[in-house]
C-alpha positions as a Markdown table, in Angstrom:
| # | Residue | x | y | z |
|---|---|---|---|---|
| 1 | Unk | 5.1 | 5.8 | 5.1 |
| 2 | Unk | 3.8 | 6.2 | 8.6 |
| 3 | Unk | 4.9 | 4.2 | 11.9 |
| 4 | Unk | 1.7 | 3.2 | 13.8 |
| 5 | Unk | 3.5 | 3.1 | 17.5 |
| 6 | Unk | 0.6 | 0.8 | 19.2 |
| 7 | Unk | -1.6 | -1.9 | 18.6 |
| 8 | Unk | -5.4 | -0.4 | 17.5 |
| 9 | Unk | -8.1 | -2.3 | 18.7 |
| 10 | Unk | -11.3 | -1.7 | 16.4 |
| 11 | Unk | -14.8 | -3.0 | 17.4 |
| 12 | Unk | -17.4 | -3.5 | 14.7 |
| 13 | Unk | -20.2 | -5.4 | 12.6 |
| 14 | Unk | -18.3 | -7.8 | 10.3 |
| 15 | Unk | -20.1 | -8.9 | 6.3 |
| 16 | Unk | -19.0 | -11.4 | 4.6 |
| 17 | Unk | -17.8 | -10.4 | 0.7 |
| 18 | Unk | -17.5 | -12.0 | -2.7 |
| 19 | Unk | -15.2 | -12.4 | -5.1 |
| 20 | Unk | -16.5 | -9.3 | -7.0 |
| 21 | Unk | -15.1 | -5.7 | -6.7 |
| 22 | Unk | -18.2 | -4.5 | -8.2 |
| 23 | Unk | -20.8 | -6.4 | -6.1 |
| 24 | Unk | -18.5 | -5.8 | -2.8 |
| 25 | Unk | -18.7 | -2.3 | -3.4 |
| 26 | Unk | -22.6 | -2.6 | -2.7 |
| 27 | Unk | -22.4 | -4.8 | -0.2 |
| 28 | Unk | -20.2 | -2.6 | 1.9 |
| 29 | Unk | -21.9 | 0.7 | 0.9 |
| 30 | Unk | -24.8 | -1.8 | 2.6 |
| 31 | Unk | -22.7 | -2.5 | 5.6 |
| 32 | Unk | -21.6 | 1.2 | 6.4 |
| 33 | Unk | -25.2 | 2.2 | 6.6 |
| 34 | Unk | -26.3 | -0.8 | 9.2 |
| 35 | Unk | -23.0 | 0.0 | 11.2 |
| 36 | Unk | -23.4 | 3.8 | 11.8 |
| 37 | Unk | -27.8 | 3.0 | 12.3 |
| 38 | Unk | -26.7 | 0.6 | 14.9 |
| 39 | Unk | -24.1 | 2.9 | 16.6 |
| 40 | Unk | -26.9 | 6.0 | 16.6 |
| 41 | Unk | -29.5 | 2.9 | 18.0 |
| 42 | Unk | -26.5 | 2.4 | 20.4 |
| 43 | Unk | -25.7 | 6.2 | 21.3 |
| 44 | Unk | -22.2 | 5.2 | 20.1 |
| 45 | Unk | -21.4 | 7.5 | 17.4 |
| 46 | Unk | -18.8 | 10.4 | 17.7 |
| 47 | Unk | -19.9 | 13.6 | 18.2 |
| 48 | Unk | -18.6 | 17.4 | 17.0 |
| 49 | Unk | -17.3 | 15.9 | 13.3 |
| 50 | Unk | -14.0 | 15.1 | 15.5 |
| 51 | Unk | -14.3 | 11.2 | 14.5 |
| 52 | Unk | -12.8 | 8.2 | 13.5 |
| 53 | Unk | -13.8 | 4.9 | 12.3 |
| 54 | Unk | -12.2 | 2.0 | 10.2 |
| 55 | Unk | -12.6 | -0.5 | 7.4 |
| 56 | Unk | -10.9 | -3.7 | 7.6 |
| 57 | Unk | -10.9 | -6.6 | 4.5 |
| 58 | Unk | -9.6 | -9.7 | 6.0 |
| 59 | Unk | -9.9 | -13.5 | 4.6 |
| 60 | Unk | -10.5 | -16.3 | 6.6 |
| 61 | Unk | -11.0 | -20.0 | 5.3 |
| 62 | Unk | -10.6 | -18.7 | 1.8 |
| 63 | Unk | -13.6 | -16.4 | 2.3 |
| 64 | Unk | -13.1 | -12.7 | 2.3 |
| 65 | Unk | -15.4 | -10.1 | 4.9 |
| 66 | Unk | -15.1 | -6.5 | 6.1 |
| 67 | Unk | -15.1 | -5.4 | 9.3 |
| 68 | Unk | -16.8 | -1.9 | 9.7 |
| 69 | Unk | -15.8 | -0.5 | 13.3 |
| 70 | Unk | -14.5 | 2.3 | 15.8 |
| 71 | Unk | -11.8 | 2.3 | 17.9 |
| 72 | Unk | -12.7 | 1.4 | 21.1 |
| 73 | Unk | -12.1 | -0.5 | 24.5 |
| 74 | Unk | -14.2 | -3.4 | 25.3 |
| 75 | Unk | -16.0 | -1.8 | 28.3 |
| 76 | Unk | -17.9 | 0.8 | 25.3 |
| 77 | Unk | -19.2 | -1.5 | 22.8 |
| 78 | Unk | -22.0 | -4.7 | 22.7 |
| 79 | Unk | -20.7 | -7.9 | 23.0 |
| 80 | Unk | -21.5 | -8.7 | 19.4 |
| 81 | Unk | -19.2 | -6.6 | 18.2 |
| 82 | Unk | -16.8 | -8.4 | 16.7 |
| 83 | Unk | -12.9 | -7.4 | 17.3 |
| 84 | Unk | -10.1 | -6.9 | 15.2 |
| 85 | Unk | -6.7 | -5.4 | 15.8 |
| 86 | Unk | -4.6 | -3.5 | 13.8 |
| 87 | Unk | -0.8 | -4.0 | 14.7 |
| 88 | Unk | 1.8 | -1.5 | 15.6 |
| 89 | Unk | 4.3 | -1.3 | 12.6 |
| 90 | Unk | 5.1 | 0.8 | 9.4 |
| 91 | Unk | 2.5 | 1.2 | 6.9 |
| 92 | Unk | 2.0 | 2.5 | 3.4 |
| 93 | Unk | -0.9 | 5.0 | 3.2 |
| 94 | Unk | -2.9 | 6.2 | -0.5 |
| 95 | Unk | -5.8 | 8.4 | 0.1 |
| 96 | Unk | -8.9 | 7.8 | -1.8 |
| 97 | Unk | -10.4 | 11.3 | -3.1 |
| 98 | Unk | -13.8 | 11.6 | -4.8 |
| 99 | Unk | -16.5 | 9.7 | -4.2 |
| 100 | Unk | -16.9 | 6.3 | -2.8 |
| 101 | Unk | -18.2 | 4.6 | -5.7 |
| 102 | Unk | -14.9 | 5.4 | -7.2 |
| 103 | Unk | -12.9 | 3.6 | -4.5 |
| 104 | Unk | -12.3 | 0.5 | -6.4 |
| 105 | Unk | -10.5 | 2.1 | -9.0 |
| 106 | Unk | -8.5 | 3.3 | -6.0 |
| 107 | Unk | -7.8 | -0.1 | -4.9 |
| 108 | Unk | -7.2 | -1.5 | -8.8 |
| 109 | Unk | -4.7 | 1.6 | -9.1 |
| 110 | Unk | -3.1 | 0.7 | -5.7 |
| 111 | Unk | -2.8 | -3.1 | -6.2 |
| 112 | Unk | -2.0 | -3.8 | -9.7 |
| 113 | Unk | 0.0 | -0.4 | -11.0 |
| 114 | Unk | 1.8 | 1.2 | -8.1 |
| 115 | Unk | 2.4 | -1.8 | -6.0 |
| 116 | Unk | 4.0 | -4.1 | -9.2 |
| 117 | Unk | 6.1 | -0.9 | -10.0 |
| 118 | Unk | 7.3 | -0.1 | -6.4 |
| 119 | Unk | 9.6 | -1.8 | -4.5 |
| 120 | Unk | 7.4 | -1.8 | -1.3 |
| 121 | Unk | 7.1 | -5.3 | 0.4 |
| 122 | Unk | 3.5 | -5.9 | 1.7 |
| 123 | Unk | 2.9 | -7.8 | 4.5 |
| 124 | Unk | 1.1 | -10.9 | 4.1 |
| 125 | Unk | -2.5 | -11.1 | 5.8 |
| 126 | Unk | -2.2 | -14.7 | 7.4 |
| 127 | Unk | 0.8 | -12.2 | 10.0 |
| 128 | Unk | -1.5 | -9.4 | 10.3 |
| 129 | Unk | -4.9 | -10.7 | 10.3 |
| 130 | Unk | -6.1 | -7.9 | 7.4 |
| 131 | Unk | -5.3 | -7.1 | 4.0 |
| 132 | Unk | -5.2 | -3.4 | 4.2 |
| 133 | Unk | -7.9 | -0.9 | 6.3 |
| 134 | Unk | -9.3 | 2.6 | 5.6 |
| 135 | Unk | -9.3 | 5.0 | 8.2 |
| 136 | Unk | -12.3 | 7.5 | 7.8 |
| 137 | Unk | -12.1 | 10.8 | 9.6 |
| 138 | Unk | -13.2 | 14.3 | 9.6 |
| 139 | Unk | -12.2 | 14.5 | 5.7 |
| 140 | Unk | -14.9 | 12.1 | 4.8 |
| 141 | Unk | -18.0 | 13.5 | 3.3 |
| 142 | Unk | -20.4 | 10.3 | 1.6 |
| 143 | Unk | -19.9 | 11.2 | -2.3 |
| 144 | Unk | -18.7 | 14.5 | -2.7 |
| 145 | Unk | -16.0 | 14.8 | -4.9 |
| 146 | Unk | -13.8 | 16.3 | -1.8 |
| 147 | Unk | -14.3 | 13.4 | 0.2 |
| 148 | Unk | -10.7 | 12.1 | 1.6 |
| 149 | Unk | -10.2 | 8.7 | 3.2 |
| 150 | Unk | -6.9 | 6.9 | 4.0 |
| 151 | Unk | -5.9 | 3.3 | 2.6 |
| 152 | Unk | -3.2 | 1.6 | 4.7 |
| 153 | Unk | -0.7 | -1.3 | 3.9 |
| 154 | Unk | 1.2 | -2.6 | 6.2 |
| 155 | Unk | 4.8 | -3.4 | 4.8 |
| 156 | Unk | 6.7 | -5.8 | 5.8 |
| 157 | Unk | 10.2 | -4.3 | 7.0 |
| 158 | Unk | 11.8 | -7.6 | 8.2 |
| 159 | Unk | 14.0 | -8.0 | 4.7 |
């Protein structure tokens, strides 16, 4: 468990995602490439390997999307960008290892064995605003099988 001591705010290109793990997979493989090609267009990207950006799955209106983004204040980033904002509080972090088209067994492994079997209360979405985000950094390397990338769920503490 980690305690996130301030609100993040996370600017980005947002896709809108099925129902399928399989198909969303794709779509956001898809989504990861426009993102960084429009932050390289916009001279945006991080430099030095010394980086950080974020994945968000959200649901609004019973339709789910993913946010792809950077941390950032408003003065640095386009105004379509869209913004979404991760909340100070305690979450539960897995790290993905391998590569990415593995991730959804991740996920599976995270939210229907360990999460059943734990005693860890999640928070819902409708208070957050997200269902859980990744946080890519310098361990990230696109499909090698040492490729690292945190999963975070925020828990919900008020019990």
């Amino acid at each position: 468990m980690v305690e996130i001591k301030q609100n993040i705010q996370v600017y980005g290109l947002v896709t809108e995602l099925t129902k399928s793990q399989t198909d969303n997979s794709k779509i956001i493989q898809k989504h990861w490439k426009i993102f960084n090609e429009e932050l390289n267009r916009l001279k945006l990207n991080q430099n030095g390997g010394n980086w950080t950006k974020y994945g968000i799955t959200f649901k609004t209106d019973e339709r789910y999307f993913y946010l792809a983004g950077i941390p950032s204040n408003k003065k640095m980033v386009p105004d379509y960008f869209i913004n979404k904002e991760i909340p100070k509080g305690e979450y539960e972090i897995f790290t993905h290892q391998g590569k990415m088209e593995n991730i959804k067994r991740t996920l599976h492994e995270i939210y229907k064995v360990i999460l059943p079997k734990s005693e860890l209360k999640i928070e819902d979405q409708r208070t957050t605003g997200f269902f859980h985000f990744e946080k890519y950094d310098h361990r990230f390397q696109w499909n090698k099988q040492t490729s690292m990338l945190d999963i975070y769920l925020p828990l919900n503490t008020r019990m």
